[in-house]
N, C-alpha and C positions, 0 to 999 in steps of 0.2 A: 744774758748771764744766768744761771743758775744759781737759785736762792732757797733756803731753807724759811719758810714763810711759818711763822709761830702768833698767830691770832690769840688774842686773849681766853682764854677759858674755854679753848676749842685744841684738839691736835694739831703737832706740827705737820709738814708739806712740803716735799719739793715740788719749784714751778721753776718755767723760766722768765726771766724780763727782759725787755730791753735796756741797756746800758743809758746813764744817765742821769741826772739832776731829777727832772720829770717823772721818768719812773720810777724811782724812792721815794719820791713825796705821793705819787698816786699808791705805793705800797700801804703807806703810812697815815695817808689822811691830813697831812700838812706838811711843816716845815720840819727837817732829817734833821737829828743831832746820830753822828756817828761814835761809838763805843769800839776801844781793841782792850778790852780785857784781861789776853791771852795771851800768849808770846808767838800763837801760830798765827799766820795771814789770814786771819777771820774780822772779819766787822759788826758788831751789833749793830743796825738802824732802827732807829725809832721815833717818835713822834716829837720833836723838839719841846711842844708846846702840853704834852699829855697830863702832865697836873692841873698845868692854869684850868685845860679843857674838862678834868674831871672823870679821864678817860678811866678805865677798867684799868688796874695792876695785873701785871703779866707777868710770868716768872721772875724766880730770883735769880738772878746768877750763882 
């Protein structure tokens, strides 16, 4: 699938992945918590656990 990939503190990317459980969490570096914000058929993925872990803040919506 085609994804717009937005690392923290770096530009965003499109890449492609394969479809999957698997590959969202190899995107993310652990467990997905998925976001729909929007009203369009878009999803945020992200790092389920990225506070406990301490990780870098990434954009704001």
């Amino acid at each position: 699938m085609k994804v717009v990939s937005v690392p923290a503190g770096k530009q965003a990317f499109i890449k492609e992945i394969s479809t999957g459980l698997k590959s969202l969490q190899a995107e993310v570096g652990g467990y997905i918590q998925a976001l729909y914000p929007y009203e369009d058929e878009v999803a945020l993925i992200c790092n389920d656990e990225g506070k406990l872990m301490n990780l870098p803040l990434n954009r704001a919506l």
